[in-house]
N, C-alpha and C positions, 0 to 999 in steps of 0.2 A: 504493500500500500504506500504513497505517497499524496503525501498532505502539501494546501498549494495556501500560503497567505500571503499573495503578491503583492504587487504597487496597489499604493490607494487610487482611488477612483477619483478622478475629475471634478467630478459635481456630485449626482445623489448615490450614495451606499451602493456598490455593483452588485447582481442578481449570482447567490451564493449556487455552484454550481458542484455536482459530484457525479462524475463521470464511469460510471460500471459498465466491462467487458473483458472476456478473456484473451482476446488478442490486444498484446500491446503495445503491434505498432500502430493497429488502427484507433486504441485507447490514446495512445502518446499524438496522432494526427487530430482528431478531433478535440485533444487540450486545446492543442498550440492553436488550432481556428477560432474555438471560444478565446480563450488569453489575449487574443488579436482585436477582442470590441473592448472598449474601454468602461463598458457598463455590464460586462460579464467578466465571470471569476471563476475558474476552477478553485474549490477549497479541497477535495479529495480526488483522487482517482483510485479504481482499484480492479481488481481483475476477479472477481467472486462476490454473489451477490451476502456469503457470510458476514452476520455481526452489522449487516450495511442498517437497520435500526439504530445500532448507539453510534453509528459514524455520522449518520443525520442528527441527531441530537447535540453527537459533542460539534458540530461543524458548524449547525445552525443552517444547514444545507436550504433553498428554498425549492429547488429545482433537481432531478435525479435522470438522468439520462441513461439508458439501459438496455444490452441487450437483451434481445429476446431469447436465443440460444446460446446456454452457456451450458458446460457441465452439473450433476447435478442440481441442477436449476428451475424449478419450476416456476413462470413468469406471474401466471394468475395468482398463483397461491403469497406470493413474496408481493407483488402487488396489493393485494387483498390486507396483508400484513402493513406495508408501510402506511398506506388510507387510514386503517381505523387504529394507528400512534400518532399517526400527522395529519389530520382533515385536509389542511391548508399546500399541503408537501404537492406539486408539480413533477408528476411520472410523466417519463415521454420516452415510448420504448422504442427501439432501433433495431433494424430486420431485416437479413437480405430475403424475404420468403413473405408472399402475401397467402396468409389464411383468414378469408372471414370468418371462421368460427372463431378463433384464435382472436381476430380484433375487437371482437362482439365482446367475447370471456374478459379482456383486458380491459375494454372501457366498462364496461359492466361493474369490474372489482376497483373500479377508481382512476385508471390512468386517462390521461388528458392529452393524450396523443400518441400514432402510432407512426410513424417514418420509415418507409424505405431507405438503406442507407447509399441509394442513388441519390435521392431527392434535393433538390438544388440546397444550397447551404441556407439562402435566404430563408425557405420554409422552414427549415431548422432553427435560426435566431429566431425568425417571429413567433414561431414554438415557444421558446424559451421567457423571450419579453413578456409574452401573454401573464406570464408569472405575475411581473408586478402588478397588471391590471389588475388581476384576481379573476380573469375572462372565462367563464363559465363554459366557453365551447370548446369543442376538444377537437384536435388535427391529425388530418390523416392525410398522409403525402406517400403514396404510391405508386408505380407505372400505371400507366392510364389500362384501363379494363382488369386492372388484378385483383378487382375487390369483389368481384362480380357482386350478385343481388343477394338481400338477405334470406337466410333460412326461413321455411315457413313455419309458424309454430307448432308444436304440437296436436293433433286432431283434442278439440274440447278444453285446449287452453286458450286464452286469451293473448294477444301478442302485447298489449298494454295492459295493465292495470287499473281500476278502476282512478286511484290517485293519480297515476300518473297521465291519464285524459285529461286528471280535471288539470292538471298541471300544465300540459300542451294545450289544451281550450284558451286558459287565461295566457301564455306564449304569441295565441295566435292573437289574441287581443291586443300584444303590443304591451301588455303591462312589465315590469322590471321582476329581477326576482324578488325584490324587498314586497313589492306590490304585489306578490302572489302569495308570499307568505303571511302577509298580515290576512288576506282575503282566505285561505285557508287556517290561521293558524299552529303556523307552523314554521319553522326556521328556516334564513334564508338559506344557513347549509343545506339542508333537508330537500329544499327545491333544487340545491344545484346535483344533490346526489339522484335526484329524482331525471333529472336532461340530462346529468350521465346515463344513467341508466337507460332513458327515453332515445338517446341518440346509437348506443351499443347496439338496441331491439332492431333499431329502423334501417343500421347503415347509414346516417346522418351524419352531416358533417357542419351543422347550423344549425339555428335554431329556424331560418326560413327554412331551410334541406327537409329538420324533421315537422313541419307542417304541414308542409306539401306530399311528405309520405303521408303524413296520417291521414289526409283529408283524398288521399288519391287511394289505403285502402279502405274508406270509409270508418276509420276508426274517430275522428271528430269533423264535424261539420265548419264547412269554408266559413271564417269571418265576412260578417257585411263589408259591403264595399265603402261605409262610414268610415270603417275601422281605419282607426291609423299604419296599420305594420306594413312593412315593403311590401310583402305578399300578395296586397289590395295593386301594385305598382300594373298603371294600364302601361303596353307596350303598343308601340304602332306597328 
């Protein structure tokens, strides 16, 4: 393992970064490309996803970049783990191999984005940046057609949740999360786990992405054309 507390930042506190994979030339390449923005910081790199809970801890990590396939490694399950220690913690997992089952299970367990590690480097920073926003959509940068369509559900399950309709209805309304949570009462974590979740089901990459699935498989009814959200956006 190697621990990174480089030059100070410029202007505001740089986006705390730790870099998991077992190859470490391409671990050692993708430092040096982060190290290279002035508002990102590698604070760890390490080549195993062991013990990687108390290295975000003691790092104060905000962000975790990771691959997919490592040696005993299980991604959903290690996933699943860092979400419910760090609500807030910014998974973004790195994959030369598109499986939607595989991206569904990932964004499902919490991660907030899944990258091809072709995918242009921009996609990758703006990945990363979304951190500070605290931007509740999750990214997915693949070769074009590798994602193919989602699984259908189950015969006699439902592909949404009763919650989670009402949660995309009031999305499609254009309302924020704070404003869907007081409208249900319930926390605005709770909603953003809820469009995780909502986006994993759909194959969604937005929160217009996942509207448009829902209302295209009849799972919630098209907003009025009153309504404010893009969605309403007449084209010529």
């Amino acid at each position: 393992m190697q621990t990174r507390e480089g030059r100070p930042p410029a202007t505001a506190e740089p986006i705390r970064i730790i870099a998991v994979d077992d190859h470490s030339l391409l671990r050692g390449a993708l430092c040096q490309l982060i190290d290279s923005e002035r508002d990102l910081r590698v604070v760890a790199d390490v080549g195993t996803s062991e013990r990687l809970a108390d290295l975000v801890e003691r790092t104060r990590a905000q962000v975790v970049l990771m691959d997919v396939e490592m040696p005993g490694h299980h991604a959903p399950t290690v996933v699943g783990e860092l979400t419910a220690r760090f609500p807030d913690l910014h998974i973004l997992m790195l994959t030369m191999h598109n499986d939607p089952r595989l991206v569904r299970e990932l964004l499902a367990r919490g991660a907030r984005g899944y990258l091809h590690k072709s995918a242009p480097r921009e996609s990758l920073l703006l990945a990363i940046r979304a951190a500070r926003a605290r931007d509740p959509q999750v990214t997915i940068a693949v070769p074009r057609g590798g994602m193919g369509e989602p699984d259908p559900p189950e015969a006699g399950q439902p592909l949404l949740s009763a919650r989670e309709r009402e949660v995309l209805t009031y999305t499609a309304a254009a309302l924020s999360n704070r404003q869907i949570a007081v409208r249900l009462k319930i926390t605005e974590g709770t909603v953003k786990r809820h469009l995780r979740n909502i986006f994993g089901k759909l194959g969604a990459v937005s929160r217009i992405d996942a509207v448009n699935k829902a209302v295209d498989a009849h799972l919630i009814q098209r907003p009025p054309a009153s309504c404010p959200g893009p969605w309403n956006r007449t084209t010529e």
